[in-house]
C-alpha positions as CSV (number, residue, x, y, z in Angstrom):
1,X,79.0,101.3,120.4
2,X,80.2,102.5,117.1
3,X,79.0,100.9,113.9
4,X,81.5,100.7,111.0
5,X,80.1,99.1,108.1
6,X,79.2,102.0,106.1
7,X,82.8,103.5,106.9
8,X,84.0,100.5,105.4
9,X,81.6,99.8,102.4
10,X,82.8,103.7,101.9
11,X,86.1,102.4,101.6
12,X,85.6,99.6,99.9
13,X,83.8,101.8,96.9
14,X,86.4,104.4,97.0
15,X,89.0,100.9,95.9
16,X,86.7,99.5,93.9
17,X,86.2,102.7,92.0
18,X,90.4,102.9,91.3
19,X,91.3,102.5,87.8
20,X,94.7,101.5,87.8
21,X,94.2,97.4,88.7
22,X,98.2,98.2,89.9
23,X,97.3,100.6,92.3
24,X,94.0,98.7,93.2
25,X,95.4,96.1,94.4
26,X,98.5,98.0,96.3
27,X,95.2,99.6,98.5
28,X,93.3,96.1,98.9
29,X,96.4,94.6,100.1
30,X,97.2,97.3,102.7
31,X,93.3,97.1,103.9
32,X,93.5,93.1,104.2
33,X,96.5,93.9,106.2
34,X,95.2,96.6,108.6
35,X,91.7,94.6,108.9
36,X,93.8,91.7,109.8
37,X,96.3,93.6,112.8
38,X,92.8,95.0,113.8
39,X,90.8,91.5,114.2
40,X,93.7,90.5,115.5
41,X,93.9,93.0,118.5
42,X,89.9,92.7,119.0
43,X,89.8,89.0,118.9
44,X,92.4,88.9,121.8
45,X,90.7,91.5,123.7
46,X,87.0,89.9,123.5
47,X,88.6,86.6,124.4
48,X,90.4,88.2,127.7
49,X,87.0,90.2,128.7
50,X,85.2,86.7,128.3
51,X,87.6,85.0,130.3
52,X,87.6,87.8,132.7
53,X,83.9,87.4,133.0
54,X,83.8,83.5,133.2
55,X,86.4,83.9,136.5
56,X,83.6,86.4,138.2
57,X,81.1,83.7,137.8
58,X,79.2,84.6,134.1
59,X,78.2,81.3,132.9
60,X,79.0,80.5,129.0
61,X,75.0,80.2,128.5
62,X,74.6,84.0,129.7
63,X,77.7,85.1,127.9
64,X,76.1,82.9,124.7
65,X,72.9,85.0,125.3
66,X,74.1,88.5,125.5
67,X,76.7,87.9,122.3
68,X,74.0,86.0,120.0
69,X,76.1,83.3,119.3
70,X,75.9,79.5,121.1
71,X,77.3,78.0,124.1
72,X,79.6,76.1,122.3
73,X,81.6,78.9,120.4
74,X,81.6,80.8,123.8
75,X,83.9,77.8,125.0
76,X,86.2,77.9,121.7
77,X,86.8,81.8,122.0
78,X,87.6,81.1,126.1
79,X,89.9,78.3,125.4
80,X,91.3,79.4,121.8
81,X,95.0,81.1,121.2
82,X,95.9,83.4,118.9
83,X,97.5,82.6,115.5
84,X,100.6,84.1,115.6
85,X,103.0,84.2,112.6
86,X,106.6,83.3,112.4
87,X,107.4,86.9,111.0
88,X,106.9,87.6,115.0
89,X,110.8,87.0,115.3
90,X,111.2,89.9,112.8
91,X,110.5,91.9,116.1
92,X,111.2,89.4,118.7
93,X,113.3,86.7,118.3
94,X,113.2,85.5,121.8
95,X,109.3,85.5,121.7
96,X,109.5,84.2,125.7
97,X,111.0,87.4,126.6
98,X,109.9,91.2,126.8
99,X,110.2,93.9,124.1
100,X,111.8,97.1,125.8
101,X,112.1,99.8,122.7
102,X,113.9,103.2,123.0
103,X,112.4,106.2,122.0
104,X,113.8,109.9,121.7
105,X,113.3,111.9,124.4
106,X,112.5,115.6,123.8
107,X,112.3,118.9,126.1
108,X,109.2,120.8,125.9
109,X,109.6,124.2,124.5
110,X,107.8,126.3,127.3
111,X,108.3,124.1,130.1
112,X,111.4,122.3,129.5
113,X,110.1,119.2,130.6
114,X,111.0,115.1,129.0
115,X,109.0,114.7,126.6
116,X,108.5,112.7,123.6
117,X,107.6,113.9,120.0
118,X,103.9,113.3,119.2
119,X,104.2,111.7,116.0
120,X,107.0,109.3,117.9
121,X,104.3,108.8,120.8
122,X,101.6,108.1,118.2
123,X,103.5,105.5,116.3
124,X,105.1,104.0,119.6
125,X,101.7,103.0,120.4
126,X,100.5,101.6,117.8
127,X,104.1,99.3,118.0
128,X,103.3,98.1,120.9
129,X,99.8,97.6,120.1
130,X,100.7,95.2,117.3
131,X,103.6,93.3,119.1
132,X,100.7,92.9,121.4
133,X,99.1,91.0,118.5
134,X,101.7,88.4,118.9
135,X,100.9,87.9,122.2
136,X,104.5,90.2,123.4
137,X,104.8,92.6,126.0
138,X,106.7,95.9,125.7
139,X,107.9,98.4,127.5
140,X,109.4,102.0,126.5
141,X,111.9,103.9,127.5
142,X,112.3,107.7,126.7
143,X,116.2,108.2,126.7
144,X,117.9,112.2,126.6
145,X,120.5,113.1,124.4
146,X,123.8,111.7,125.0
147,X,122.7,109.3,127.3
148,X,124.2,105.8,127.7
149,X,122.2,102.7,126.4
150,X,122.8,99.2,126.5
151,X,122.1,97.5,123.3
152,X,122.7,94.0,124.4
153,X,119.6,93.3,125.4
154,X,117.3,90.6,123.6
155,X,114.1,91.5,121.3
156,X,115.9,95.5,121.9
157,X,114.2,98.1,119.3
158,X,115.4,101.0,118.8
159,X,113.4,104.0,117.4
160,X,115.4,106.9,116.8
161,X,118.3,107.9,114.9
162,X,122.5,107.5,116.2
163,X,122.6,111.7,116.3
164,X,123.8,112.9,119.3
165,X,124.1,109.1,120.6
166,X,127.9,107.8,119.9
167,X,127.0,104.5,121.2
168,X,124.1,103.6,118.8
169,X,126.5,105.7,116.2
170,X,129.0,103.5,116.4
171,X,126.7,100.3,116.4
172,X,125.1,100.3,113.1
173,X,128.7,100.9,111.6
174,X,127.8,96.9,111.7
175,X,125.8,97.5,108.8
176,X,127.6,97.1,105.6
177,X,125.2,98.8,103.5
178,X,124.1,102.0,104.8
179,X,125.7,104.9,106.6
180,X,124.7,107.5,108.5
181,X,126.9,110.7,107.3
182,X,126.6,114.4,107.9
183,X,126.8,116.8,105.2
184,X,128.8,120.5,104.8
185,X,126.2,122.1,106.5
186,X,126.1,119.5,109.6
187,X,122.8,118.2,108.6
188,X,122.8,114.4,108.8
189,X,121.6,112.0,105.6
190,X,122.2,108.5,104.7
191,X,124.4,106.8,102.4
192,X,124.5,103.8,100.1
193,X,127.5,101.9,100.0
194,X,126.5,99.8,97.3
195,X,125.4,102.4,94.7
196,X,127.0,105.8,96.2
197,X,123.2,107.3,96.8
198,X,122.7,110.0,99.5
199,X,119.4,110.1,100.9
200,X,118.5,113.6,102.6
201,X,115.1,115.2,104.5
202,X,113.4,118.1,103.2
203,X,112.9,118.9,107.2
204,X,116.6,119.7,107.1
205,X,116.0,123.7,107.6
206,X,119.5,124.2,105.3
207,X,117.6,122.5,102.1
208,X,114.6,124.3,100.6
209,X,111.4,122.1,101.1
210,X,108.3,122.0,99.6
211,X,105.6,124.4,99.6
212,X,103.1,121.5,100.1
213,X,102.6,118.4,102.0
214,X,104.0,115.4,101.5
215,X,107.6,116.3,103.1
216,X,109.9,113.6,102.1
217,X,111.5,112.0,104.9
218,X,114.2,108.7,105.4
219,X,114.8,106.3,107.5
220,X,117.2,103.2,108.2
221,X,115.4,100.1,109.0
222,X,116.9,96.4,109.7
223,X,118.1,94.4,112.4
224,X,121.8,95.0,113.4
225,X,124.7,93.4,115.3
226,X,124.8,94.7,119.0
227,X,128.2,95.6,120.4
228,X,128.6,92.2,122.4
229,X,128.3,90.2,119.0
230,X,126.0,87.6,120.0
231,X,123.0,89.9,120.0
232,X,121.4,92.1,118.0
233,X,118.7,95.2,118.0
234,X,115.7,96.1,115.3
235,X,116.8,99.6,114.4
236,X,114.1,102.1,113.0
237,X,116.1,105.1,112.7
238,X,114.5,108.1,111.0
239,X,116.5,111.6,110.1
240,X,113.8,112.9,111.5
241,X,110.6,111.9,114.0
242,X,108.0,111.3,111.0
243,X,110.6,109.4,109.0
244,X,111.0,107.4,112.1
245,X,107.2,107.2,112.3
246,X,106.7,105.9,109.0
247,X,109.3,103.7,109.0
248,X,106.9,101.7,111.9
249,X,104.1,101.5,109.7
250,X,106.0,100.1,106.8
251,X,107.2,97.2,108.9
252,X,104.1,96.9,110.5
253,X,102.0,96.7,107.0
254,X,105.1,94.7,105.8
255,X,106.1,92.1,108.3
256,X,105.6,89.0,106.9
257,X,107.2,90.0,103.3
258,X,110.4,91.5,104.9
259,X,110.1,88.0,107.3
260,X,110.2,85.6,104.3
261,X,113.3,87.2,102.5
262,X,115.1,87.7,105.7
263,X,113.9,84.9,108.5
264,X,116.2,85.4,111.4
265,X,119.4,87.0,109.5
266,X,120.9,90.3,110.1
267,X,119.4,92.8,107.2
268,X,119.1,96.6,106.6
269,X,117.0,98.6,104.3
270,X,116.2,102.7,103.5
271,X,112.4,103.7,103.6
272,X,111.1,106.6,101.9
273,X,107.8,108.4,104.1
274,X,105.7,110.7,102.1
275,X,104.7,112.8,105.3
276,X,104.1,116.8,107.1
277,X,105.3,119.4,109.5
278,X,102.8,117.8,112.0
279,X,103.8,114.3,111.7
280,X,101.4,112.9,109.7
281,X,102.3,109.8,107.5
282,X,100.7,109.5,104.1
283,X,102.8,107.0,102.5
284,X,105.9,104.9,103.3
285,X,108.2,103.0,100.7
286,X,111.4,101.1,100.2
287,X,113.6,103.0,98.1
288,X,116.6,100.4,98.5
289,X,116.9,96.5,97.9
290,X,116.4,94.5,101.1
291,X,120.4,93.7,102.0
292,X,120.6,90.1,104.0
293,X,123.6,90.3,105.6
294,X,123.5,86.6,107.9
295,X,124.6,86.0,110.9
296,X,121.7,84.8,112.8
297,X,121.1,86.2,116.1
């Protein structure tokens, strides 16, 4: 069993011990939020494994006994539902139905096998883990290059960018405010309609990039009209896998914020990752106003 608390009364000091009451509070927020998604996931498990337990014949008294806590709150953890939040629809609006969410698939180097990019795995995971949160099931599907995909399909995610896929390409031409463009030198970037900004990777091999980590990395974020009109998908689209990785963790850590300006509407968005070579996320941003764009799906 692994004990914590000093991990977190670490933490807690290392917060505490920020000057900036700005920045302070930017890192208690994002702690309440993870600590939240986290009690979340374990209350659900413990209340599955006690209900497991109570079918096999454990009586609440023993399962009182071994968990230090009285017969009684063994039957309200048994019986009791999760809270979920209405900023669920930001992922699933048909919270009856399954998630399915694309992912890239990639070919190993050596063995030229399907595969999918680590830091896309990673973060794919930990999706699904918190859609699990709101008590939704998922599935994932790696799709190759070029592939077909059928986008009218409710609660659809879609985690990876429209390059080399002219259906998803031509889908989130739906979106009013961002494009997906490539430059001179065939590298793709994205660009703001309303303000003429171009957004470009430093993992664009053309474009010198830093010497140190972070790498800055984009990505397009929002949910967008599907081809049939009277659907739509979540699109987290990085330029590259980490952007698309961050992206994930910003809507994870921001759900119920983007929720309240958008409810069930149509929107789009840019987000900035601070991030590395290896995929690792160290920060993750809007750079861009939040553009509502309606129709309800």
């Amino acid at each position: 069993m692994v004990d914590i608390k000093d991990t977190l009364d670490h933490v807690v000091a290392q917060v505490s011990a920020m000057g900036d009451p700005l920045n302070r509070c930017r890192a208690t927020h994002q702690l309440i939020t993870q600590l939240d998604e986290v009690t979340r996931t374990l209350a659900a498990q413990r209340r599955k494994d006690i209900n497991i337990l109570h079918d096999q014949g454990v009586t609440d008294t023993a399962l009182a006994a071994q968990l230090g806590v009285s017969d009684r709150r063994i039957g309200q953890i048994r019986t009791s539902k999760v809270a979920i939040g209405p900023e669920r629809a930001l992922f699933a609006p048909k919270a009856d139905q399954d998630v399915p969410i694309l992912v890239t698939e990639k070919h190993e180097t050596e063995r030229h096998r399907p595969a999918v990019m680590l830091s896309t795995h990673n973060m794919l995971i930990k999706l699904q883990t918190h859609l699990a949160t709101y008590g939704l099931d998922s599935t994932s599907e790696a799709v190759p290059g070029g592939a077909d995909v059928n986008l009218n399909r409710d609660n659809l995610i879609i985690m990876m960018g429209p390059r080399s896929r002219p259906l998803i390409r031509q889908a989130i031409t739906a979106d009013p405010a961002f494009e997906w463009r490539l430059d001179p030198h065939d590298q793709g970037y994205l660009y703001d309609t309303t303000t003429g900004t171009e957004y470009h990777s430093d993992f664009d091999v053309i474009r010198p990039q830093p010497a140190k980590p972070p790498t800055t990395c984009y990505a397009h974020i929002g949910r967008i009209t599907s081809p049939n009109q009277r659907t739509s998908f979540l699109l987290i689209g990085g330029l590259h896998g980490p952007g698309t990785a961050g992206a994930v963790e910003y809507l994870i850590h921001n759900a119920d914020t983007i929720y309240n300006q958008v409810r069930r509407n149509t929107w789009s968005a840019i987000v900035q990752v601070a991030t590395d070579h290896a995929g690792n996320v160290y920060g993750a941003e809007l750079v861009t106003t939040i553009h509502k764009h309606g129709g309800t799906r």
